[in-house]
N, CA and C atoms as an extended XYZ file, in Angstrom:
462
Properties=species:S:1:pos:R:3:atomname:S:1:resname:S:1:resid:I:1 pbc="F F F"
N         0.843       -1.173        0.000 N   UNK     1
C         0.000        0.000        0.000 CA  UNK     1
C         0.891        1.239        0.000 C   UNK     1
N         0.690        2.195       -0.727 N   UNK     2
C         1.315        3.859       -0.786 CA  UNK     2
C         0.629        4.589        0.061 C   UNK     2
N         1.726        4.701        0.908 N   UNK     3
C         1.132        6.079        1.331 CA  UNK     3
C         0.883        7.723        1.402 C   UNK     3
N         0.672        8.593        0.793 N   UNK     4
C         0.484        9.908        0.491 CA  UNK     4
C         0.434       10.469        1.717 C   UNK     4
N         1.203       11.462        1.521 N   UNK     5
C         1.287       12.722        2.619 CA  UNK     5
C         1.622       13.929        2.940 C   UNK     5
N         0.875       14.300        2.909 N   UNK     6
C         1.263       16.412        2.797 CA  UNK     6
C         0.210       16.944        1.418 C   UNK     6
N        -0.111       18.086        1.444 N   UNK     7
C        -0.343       18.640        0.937 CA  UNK     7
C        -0.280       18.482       -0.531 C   UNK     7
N         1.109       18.606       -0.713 N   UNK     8
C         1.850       18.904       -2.405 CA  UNK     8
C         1.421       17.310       -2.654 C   UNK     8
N         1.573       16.205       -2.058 N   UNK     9
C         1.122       14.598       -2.965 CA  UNK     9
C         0.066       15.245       -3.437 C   UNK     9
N        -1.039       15.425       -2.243 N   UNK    10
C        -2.582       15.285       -2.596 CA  UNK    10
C        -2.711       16.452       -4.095 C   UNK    10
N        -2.470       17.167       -4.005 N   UNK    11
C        -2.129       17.966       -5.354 CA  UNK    11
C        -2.201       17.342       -6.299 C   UNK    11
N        -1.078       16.550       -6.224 N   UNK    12
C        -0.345       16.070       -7.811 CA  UNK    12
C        -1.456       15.044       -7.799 C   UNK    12
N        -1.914       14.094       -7.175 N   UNK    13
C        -2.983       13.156       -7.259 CA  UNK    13
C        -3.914       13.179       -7.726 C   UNK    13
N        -4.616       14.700       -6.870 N   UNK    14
C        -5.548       15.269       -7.533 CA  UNK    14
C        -5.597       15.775       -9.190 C   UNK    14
N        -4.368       16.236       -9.709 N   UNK    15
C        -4.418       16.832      -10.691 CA  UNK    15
C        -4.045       16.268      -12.119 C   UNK    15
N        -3.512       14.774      -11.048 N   UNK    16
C        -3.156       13.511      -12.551 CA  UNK    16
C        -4.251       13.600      -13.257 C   UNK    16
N        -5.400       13.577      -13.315 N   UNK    17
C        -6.091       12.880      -14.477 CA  UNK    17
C        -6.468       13.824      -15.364 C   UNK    17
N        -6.797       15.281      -15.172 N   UNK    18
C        -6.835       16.212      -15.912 CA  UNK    18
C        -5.463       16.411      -16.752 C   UNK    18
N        -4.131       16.133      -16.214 N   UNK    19
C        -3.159       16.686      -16.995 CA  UNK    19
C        -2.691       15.293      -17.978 C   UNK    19
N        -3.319       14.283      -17.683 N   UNK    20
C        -3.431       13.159      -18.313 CA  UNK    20
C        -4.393       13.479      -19.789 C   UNK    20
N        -5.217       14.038      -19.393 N   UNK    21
C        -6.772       14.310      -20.396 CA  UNK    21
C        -6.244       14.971      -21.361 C   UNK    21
N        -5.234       16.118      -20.635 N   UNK    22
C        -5.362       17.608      -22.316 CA  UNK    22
C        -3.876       16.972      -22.866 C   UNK    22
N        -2.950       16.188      -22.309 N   UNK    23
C        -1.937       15.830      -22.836 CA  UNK    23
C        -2.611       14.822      -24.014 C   UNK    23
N        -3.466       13.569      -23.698 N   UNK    24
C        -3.778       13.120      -24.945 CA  UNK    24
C        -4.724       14.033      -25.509 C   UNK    24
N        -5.563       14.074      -25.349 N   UNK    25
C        -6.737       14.901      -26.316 CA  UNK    25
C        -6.219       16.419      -26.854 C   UNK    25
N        -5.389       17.059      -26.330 N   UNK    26
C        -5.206       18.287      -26.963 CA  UNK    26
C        -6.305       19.560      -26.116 C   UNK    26
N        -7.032       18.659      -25.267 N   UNK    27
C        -8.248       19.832      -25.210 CA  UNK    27
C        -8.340       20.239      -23.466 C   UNK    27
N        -8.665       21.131      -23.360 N   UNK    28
C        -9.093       21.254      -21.511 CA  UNK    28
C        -9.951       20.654      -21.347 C   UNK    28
N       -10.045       20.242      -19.926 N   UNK    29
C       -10.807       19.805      -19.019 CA  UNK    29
C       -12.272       20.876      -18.493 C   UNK    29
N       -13.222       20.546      -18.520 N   UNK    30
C       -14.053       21.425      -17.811 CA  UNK    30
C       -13.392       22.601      -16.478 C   UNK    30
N       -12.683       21.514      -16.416 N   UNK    31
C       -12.143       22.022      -14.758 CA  UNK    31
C       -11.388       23.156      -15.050 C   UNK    31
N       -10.583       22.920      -15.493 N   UNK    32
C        -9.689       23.967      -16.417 CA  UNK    32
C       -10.216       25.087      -17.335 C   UNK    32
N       -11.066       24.944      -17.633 N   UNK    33
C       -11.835       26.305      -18.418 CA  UNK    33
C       -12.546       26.678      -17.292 C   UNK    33
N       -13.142       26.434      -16.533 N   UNK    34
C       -14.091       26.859      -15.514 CA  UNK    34
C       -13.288       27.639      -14.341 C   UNK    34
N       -11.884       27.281      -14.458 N   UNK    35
C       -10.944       28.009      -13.365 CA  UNK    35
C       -10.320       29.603      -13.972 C   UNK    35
N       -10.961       29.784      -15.159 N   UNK    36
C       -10.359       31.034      -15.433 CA  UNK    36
C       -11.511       32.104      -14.801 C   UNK    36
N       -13.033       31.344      -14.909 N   UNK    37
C       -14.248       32.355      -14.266 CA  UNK    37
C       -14.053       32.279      -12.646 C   UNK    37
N       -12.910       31.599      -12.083 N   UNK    38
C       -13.210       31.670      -10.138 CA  UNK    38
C       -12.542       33.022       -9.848 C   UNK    38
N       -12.692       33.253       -8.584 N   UNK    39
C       -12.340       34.167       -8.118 CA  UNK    39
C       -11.467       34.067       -6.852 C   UNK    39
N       -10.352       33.540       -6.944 N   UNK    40
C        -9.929       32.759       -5.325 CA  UNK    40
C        -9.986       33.856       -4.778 C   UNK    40
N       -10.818       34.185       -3.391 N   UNK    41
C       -10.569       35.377       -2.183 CA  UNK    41
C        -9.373       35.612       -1.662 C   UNK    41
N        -8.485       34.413       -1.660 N   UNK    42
C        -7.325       34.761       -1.113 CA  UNK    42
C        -6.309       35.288       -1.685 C   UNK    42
N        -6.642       35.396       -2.607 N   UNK    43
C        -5.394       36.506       -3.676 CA  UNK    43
C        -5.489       37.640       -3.706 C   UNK    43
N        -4.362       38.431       -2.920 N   UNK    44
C        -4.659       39.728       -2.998 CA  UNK    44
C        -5.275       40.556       -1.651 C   UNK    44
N        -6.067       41.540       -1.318 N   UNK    45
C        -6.514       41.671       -0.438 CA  UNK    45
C        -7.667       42.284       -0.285 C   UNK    45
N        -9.063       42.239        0.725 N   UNK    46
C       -10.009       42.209        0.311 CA  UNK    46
C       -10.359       44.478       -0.011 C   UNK    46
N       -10.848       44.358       -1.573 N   UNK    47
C       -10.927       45.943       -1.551 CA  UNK    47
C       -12.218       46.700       -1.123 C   UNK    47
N       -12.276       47.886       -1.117 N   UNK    48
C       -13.139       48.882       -0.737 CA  UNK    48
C       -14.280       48.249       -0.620 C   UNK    48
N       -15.304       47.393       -0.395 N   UNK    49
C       -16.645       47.452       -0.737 CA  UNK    49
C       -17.573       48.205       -1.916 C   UNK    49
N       -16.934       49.802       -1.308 N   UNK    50
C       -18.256       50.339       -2.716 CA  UNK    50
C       -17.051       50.431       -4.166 C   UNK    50
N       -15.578       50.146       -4.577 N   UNK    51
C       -15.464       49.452       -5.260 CA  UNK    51
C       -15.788       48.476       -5.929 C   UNK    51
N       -16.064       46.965       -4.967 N   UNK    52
C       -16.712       46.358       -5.550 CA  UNK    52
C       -18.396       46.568       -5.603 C   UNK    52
N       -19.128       46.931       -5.011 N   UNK    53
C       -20.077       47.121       -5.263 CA  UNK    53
C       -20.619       47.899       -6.782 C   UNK    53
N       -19.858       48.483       -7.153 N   UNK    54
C       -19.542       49.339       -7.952 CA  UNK    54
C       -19.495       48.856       -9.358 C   UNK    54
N       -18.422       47.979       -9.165 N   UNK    55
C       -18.037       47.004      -10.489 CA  UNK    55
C       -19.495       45.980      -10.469 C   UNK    55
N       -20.313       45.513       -9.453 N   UNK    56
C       -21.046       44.885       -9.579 CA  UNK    56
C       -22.261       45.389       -9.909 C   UNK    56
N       -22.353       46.802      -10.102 N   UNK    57
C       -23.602       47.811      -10.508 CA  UNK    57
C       -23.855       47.368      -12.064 C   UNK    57
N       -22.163       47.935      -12.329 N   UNK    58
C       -21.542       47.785      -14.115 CA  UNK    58
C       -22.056       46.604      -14.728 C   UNK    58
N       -21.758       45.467      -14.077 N   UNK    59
C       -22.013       43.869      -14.005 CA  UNK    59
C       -23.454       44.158      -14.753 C   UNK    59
N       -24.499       44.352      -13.540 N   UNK    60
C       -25.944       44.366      -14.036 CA  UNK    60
C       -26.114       45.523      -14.847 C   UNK    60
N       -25.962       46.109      -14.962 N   UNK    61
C       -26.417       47.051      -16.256 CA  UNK    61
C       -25.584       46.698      -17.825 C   UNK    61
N       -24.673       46.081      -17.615 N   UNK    62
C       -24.538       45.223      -18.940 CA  UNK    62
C       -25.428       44.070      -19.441 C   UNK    62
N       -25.726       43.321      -18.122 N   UNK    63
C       -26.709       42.405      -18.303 CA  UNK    63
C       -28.162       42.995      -18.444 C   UNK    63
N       -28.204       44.263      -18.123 N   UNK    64
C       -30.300       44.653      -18.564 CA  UNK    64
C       -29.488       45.180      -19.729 C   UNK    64
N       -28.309       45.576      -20.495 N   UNK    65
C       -28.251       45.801      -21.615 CA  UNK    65
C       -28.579       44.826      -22.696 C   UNK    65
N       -28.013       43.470      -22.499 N   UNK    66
C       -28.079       41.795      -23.141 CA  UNK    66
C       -29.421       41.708      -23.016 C   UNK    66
N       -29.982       41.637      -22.016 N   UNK    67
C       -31.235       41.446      -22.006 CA  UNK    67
C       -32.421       42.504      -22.922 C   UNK    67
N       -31.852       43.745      -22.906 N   UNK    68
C       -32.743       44.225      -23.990 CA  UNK    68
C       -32.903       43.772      -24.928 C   UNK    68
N       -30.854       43.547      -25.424 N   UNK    69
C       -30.824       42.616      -26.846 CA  UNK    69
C       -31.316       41.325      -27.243 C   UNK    69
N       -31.422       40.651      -26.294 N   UNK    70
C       -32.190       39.568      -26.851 CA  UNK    70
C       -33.482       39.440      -27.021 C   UNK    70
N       -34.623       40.437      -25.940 N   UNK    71
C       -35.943       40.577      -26.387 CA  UNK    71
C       -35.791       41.919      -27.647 C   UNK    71
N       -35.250       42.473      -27.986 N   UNK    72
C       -35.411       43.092      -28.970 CA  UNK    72
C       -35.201       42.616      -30.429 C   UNK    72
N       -34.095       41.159      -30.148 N   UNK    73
C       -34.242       40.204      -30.920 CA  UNK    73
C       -35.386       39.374      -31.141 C   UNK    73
N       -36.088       39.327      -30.108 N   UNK    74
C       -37.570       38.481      -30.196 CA  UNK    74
C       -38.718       39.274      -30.626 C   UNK    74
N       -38.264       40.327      -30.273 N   UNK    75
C       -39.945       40.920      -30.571 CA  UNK    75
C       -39.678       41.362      -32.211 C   UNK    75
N       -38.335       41.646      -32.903 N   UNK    76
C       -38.373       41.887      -34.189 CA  UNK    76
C       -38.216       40.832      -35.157 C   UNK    76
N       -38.253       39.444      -34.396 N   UNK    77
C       -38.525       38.183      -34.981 CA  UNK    77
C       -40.210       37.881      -35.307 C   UNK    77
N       -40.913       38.238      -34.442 N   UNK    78
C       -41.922       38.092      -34.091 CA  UNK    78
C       -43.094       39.094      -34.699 C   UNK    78
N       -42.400       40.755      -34.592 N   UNK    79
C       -43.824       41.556      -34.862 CA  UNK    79
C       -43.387       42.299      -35.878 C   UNK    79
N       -41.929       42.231      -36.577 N   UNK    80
C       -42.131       43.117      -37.959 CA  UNK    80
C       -42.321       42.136      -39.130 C   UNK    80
N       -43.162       42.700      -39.627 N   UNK    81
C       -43.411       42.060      -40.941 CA  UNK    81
C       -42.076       41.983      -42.096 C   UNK    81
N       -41.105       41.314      -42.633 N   UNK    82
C       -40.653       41.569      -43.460 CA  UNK    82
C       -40.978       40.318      -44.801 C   UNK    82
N       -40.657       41.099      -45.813 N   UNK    83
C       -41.290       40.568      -47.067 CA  UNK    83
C       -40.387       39.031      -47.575 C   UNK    83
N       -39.281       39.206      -46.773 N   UNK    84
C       -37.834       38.004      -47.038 CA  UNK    84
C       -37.931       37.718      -45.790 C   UNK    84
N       -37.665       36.032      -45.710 N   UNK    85
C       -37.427       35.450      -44.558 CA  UNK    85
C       -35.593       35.660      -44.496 C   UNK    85
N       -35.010       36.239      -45.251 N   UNK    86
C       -33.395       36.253      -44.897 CA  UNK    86
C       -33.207       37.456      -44.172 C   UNK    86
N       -34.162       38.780      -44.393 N   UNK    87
C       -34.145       39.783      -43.982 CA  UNK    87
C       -34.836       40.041      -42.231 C   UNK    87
N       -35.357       39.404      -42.374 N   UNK    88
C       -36.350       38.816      -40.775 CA  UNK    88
C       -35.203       38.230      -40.080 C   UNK    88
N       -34.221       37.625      -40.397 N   UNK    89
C       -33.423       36.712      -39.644 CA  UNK    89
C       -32.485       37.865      -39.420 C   UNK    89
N       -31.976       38.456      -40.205 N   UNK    90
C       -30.818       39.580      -39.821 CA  UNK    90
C       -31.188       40.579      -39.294 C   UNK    90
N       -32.107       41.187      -38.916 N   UNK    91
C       -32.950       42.112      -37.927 CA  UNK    91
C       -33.154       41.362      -36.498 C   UNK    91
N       -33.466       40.202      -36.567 N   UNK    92
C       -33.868       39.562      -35.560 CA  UNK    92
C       -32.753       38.541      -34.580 C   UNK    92
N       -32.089       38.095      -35.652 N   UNK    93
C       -30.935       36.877      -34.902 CA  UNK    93
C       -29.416       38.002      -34.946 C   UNK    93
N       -29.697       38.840      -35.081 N   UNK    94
C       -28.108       39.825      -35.017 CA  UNK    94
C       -28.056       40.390      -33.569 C   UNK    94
N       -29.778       41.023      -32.936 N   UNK    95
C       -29.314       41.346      -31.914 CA  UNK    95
C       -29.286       40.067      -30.308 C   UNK    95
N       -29.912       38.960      -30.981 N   UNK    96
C       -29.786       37.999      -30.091 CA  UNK    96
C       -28.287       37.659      -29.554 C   UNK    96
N       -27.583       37.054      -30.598 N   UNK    97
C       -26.096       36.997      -31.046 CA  UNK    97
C       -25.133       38.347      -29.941 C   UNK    97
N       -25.420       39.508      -30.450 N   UNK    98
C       -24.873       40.287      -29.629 CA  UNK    98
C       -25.193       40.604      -28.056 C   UNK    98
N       -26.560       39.916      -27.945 N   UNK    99
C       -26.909       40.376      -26.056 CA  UNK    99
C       -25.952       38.868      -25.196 C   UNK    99
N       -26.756       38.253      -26.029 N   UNK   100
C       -25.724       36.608      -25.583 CA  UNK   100
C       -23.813       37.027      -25.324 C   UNK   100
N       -23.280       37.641      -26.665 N   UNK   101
C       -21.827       38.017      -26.500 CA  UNK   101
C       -21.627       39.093      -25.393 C   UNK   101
N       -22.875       39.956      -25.392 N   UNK   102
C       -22.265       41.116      -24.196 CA  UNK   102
C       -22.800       40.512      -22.861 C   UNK   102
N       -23.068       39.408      -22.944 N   UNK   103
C       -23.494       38.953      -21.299 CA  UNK   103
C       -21.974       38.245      -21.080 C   UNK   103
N       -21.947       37.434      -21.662 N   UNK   104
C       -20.501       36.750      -21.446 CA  UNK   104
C       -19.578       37.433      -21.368 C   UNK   104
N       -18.610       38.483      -22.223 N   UNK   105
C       -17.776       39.646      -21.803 CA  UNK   105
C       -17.967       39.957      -20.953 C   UNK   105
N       -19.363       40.954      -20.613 N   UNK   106
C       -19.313       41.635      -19.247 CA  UNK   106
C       -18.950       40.435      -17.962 C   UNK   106
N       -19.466       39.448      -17.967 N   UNK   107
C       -18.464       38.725      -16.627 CA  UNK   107
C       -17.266       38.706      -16.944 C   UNK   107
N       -16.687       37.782      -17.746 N   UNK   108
C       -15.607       38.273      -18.010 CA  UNK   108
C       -14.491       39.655      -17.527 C   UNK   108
N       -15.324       40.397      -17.780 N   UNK   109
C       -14.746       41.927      -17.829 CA  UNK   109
C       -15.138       42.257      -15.923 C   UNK   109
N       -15.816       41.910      -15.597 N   UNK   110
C       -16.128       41.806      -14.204 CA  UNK   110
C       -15.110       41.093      -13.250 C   UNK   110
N       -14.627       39.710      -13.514 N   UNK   111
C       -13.850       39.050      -12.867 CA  UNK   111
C       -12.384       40.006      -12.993 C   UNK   111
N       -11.917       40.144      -14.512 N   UNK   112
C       -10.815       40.567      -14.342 CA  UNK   112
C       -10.645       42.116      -13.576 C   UNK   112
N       -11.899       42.715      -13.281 N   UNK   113
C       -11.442       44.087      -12.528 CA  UNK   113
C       -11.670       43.820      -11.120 C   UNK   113
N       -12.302       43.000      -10.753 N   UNK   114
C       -12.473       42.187       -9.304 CA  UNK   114
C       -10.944       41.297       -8.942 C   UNK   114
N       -10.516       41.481       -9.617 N   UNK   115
C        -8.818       40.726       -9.496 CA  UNK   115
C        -7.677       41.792       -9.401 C   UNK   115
N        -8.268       43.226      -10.585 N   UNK   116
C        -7.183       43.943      -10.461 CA  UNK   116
C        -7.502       44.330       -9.257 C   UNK   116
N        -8.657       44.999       -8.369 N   UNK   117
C        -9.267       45.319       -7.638 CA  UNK   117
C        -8.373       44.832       -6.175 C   UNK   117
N        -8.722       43.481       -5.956 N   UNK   118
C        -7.680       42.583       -5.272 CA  UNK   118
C        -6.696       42.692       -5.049 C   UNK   118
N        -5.598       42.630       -6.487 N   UNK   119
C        -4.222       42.714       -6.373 CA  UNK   119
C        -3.539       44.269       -6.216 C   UNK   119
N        -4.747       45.315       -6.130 N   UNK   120
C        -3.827       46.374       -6.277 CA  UNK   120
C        -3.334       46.672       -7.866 C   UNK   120
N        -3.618       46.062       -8.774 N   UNK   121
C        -3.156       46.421      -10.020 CA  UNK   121
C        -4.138       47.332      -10.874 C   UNK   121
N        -3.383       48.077      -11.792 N   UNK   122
C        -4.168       49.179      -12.651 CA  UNK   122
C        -5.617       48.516      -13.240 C   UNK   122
N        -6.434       48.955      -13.474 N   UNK   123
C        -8.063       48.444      -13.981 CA  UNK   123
C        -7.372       48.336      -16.060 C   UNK   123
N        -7.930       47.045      -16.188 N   UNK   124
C        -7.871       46.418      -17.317 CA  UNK   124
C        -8.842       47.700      -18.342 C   UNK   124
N        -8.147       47.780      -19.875 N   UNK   125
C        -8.664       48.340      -20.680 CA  UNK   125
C       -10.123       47.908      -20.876 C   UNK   125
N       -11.383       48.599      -21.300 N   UNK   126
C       -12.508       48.079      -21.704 CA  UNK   126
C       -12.796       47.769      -23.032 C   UNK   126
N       -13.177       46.860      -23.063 N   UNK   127
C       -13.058       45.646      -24.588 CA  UNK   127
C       -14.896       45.292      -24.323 C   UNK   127
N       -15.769       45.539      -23.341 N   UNK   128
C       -16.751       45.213      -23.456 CA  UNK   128
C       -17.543       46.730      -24.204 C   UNK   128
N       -17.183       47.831      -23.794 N   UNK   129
C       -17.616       48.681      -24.986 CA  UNK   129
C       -17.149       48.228      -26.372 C   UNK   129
N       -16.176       47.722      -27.033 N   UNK   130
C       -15.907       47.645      -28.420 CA  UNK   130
C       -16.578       46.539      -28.708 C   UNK   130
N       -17.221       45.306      -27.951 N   UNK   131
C       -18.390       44.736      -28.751 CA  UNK   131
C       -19.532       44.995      -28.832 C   UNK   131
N       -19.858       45.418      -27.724 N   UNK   132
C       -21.139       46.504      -27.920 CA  UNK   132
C       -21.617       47.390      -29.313 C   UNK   132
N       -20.478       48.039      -29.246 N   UNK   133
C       -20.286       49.119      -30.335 CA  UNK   133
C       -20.510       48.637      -32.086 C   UNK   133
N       -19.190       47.212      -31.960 N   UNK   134
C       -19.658       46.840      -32.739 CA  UNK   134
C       -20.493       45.963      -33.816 C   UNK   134
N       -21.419       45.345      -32.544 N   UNK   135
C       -22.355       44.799      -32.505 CA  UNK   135
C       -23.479       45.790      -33.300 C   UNK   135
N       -23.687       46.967      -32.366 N   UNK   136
C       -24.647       47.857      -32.771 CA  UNK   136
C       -24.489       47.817      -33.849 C   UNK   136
N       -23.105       48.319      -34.854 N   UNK   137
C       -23.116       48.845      -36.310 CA  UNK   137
C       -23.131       47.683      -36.943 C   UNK   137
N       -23.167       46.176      -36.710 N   UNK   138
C       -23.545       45.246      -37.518 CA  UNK   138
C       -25.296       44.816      -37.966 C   UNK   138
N       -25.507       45.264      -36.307 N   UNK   139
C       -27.072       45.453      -36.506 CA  UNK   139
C       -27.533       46.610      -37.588 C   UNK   139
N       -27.201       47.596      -37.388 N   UNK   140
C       -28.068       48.881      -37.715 CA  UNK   140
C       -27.425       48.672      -39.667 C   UNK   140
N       -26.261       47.814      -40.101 N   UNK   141
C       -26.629       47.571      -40.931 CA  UNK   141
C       -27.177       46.340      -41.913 C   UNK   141
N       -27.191       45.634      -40.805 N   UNK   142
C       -28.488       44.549      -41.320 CA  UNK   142
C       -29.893       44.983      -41.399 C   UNK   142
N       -30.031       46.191      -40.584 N   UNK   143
C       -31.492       46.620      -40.472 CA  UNK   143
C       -31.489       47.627      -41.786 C   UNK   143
N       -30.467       48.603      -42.000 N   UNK   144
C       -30.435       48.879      -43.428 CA  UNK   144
C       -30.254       48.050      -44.422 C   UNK   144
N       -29.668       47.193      -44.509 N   UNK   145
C       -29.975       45.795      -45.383 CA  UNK   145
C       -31.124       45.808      -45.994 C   UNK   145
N       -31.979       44.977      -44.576 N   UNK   146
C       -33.014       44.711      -44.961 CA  UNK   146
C       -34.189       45.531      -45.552 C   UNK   146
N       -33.993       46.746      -45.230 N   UNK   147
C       -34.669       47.754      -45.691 CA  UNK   147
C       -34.568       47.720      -47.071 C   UNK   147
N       -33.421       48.108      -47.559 N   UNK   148
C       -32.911       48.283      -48.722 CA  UNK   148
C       -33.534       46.613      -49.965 C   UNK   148
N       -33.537       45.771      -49.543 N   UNK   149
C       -33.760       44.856      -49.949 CA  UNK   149
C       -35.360       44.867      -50.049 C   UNK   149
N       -36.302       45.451      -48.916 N   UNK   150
C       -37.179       45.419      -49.441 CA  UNK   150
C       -38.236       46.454      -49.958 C   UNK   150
N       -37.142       47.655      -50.469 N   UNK   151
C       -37.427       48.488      -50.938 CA  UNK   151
C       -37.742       48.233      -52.609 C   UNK   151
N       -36.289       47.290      -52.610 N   UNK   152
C       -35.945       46.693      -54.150 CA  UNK   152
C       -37.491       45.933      -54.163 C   UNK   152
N       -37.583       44.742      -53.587 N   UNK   153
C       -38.353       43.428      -53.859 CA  UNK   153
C       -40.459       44.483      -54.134 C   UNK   153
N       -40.479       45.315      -53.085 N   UNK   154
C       -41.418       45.824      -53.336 CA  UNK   154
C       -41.861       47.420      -53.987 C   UNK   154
């Protein structure tokens, strides 16, 4: 029988079978993608409160932003009439696409300022405005698109 002891075994024990997994397969482990969204508390030291409170305001108002986008994706699936079913889809599935992408960034973009936050380090550039942004201008010209298309057709 082996016996294991201390800390650092249980580690490596623990961590054989995942580093077993992406060595053959090429791919991560759940475990391993899911450890870039944690937040260990103990890193760093705990900051201001209305700091974080703060960043967690940002948090939800990106998310009632996504959330507009995706019912604004539904309801222009649903209640505009367009004369092309290709034109209905790009009015309608463009802003779904983008509320879905700005929900995911904004955590994203949440964790990493909840870390700089932590460590004392400078606040990370914002990259969740530039999909936003250019989300919008992919929409607004699919919605001219479609216009245009069924200006032609009718």
């Amino acid at each position: 029988m082996i016996s294991i002891e201390g800390p650092a075994a249980v580690d490596e024990v623990s961590e054989f079978p995942s580093r077993i997994s992406h060595r053959l397969t090429g791919r991560k482990t759940v475990g391993e993608c899911c450890e870039a969204l944690t937040l260990d508390p103990v890193t760093g030291t705990e900051p201001d409160p209305r700091f974080t409170l703060a960043n967690e305001r940002t948090l939800l108002a990106w998310n009632r932003t996504s959330l507009a986008l995706i019912g604004g994706g539904l309801a222009a699936n649903q209640l505009i009439d367009f004369s092309s079913t290709a034109a209905r889809l790009m009015a309608s599935v463009t802003p779904v696409v983008l509320g879905a992408a700005l929900a995911i960034v904004s955590l994203r973009r949440w964790l990493t300022i909840q870390r700089a936050l932590r460590a004392g380090a400078p606040l990370p550039t914002a990259q969740t405005a530039v999909v936003l942004v250019v989300g919008i201008g992919v929409l607004g010209a699919a919605i001219m698109l479609s216009i245009v298309l069924d200006a032609i057709a009718g």
